[in-house]
N, C-alpha and C positions, 0 to 999 in steps of 0.2 A: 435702481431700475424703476422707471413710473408704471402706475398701474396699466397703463393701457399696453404698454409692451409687455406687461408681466401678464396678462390677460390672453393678448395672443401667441406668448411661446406656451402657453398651459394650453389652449386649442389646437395648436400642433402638435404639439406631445401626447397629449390627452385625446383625440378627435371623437365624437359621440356622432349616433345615427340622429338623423333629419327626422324630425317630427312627421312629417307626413310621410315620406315618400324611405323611410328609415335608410337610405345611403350613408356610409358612412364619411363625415368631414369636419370642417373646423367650426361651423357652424351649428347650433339648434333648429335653427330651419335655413335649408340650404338657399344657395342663389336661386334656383331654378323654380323653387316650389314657392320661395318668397315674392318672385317673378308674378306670378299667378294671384296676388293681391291687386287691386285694380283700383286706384284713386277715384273718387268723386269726381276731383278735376275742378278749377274753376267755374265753367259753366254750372249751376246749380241756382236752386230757388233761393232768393232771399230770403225768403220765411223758416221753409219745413230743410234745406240746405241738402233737396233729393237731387239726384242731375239729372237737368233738363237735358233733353235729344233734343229740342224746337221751341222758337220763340214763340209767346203766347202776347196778344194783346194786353192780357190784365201781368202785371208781373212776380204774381202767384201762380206756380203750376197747378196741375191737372189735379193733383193730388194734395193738394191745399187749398184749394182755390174755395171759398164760402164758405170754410171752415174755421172753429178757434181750436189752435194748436193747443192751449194752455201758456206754451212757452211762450216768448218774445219774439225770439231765434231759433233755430236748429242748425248745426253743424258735424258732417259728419266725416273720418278721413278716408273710409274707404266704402264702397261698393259691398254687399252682401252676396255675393258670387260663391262657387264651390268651395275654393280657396279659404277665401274670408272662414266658410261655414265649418270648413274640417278644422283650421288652425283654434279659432273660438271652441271647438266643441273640446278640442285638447286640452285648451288652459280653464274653462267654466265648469265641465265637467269628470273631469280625467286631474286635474288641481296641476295639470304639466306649466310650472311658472316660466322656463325657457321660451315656450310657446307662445303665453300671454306676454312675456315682455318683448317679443318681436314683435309684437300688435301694440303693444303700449308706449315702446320708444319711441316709435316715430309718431305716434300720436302728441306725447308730449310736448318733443320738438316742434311740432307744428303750431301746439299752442303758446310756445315759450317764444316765438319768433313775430308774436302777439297777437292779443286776443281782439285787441281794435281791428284791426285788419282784415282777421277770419271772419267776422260779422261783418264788415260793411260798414261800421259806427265811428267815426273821428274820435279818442280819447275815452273812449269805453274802458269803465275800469269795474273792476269784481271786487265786494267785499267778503265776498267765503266762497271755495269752493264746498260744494255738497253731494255725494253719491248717492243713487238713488237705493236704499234700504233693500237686508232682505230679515223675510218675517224672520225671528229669533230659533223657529223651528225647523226653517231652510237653512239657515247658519248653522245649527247644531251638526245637520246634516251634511251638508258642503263642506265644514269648516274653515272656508272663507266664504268673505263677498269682495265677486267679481270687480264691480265695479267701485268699492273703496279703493283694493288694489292701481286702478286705474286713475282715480280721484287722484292717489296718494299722489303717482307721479307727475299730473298733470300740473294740481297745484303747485310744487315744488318747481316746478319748469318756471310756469307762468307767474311767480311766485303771489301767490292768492293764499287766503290762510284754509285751510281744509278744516272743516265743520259736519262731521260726520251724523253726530249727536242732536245738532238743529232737524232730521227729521226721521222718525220711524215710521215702520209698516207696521201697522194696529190689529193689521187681520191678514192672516196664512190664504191667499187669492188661491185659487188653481190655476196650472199652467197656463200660458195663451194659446200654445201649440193648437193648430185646428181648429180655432175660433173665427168667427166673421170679426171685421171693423166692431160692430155693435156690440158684440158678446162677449169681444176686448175691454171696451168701455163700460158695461155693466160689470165685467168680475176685477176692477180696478178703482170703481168707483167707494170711496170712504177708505180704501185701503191703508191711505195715509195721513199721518196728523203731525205737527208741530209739537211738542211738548210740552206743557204748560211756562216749564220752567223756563224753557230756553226763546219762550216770545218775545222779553221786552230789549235781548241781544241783535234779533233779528230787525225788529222796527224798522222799514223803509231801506233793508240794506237790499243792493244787489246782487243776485244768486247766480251762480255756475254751477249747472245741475248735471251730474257725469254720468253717462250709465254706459253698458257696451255695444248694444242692438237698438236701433231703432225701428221699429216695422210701422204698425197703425198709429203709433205717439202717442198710445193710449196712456202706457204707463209715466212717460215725462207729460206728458198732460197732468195726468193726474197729481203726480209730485207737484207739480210748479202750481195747481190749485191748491193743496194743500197749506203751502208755504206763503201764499198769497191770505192763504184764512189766518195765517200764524203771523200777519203781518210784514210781510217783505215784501220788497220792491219787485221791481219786475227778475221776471227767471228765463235766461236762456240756456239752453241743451246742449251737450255734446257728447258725441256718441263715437265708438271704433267702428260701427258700420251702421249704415243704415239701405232697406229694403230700394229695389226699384224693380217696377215692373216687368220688364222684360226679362231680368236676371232671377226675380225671387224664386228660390227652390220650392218644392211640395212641401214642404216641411218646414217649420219656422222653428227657431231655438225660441 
């Protein structure tokens, strides 16, 4: 029997309640609640990869526009909407991996179906991917990081080599939650460093920088300077959701 039938006669037999909306099926998040995840969608900015609702003269949106990302790129697969927010809060904080991998497959797949593509760039290739760090004292805590999880499967899609180790968090930030633009950038500022050991690996390579939430880009800003003082090539971002204005909730993860 292949795995993938042996997989769904045990979700028939076995059915478990839906992460959100706890109904019980064959599913960890059912169709209806998975339904409520909301793609970016093609239309979106070149740069920050927020969706555009309206063409702009310059071809930087509203929300990038005179600004430096840090990144090259930014790519995100889905919209930060309710959805998004309660599924995320299941798998980052609640550690629910059924959760997180219904937000992580299909992110994979998008990137394994290539990463030239998702950017916009003819023959774009990555030499590591890289998740963005959490301090050793949030790990303790958590006992994972979100976004290695997500790295793990991304690279493995896109098949890029995952490079965890190429960068740490040097200093325990405070949350972002309820910070302006600015206040984001000040408590992410130095946060992150290259390694000593691991610079002369890095030299001029090209970075795939994973993390889960995109909001102000403070913190993949910050990474991708960081990795740029350690020596690397340019760094482009990608993320499971990222913020847009008229969806973002009071409350940011």
């Amino acid at each position: 029997m292949s795995g993938g039938l042996l997989s769904r006669l045990v979700q028939l037999l076995l059915p478990t309640r839906c992460a959100l909306c706890q109904q019980l099926g064959p599913q960890v998040v059912c169709e209806s609640c998975r339904s409520g995840l909301e793609p970016v969608g093609p239309r979106c900015c070149p740069r920050c990869g927020r969706r555009r609702l309206t063409e702009f003269a310059s071809p930087d949106c509203s929300e990038c526009f005179g600004r430096s990302l840090g990144v090259t790129r930014a790519r995100s697969l889905y919209i930060y909407n309710e959805t998004g927010r309660a599924l995320l809060a299941e798998f980052k904080f609640k550690g629910h991996l059924g959760a997180g991998l219904a937000l992580i497959d299909p992110l994979a797949a998008w990137a394994g179906a290539g990463l030239s593509a998702l950017y916009g760039e003819p023959d774009l290739r990555f030499d590591f991917a890289v998740p963005v760090p959490l301090h050793k004292s949030r790990l303790r805590h958590r006992r994972f990081n979100q976004a290695e999880l997500i790295a793990q499967r991304v690279a493995r899609a896109a098949g890029v080599p995952l490079r965890p180790e190429l960068l740490a968090r040097i200093r325990d930030t405070e949350t972002q939650v309820g910070k302006s633009a600015n206040q984001r950038l000040l408590n992410v500022r130095g946060a992150f460093a290259v390694p000593q050991k691991q610079r002369a690996g890095l030299a001029g390579k090209r970075v795939l920088l994973v993390d889960d939430l995109m909001t102000t880009g403070a913190t993949l800003g910050a990474c991708a300077r960081a990795l740029r003082r350690g020596g690397s090539g340019p760094v482009y971002g990608l993320t499971l959701f990222s913020t847009h204005r008229e969806l973002e909730p009071p409350g940011e993860l």
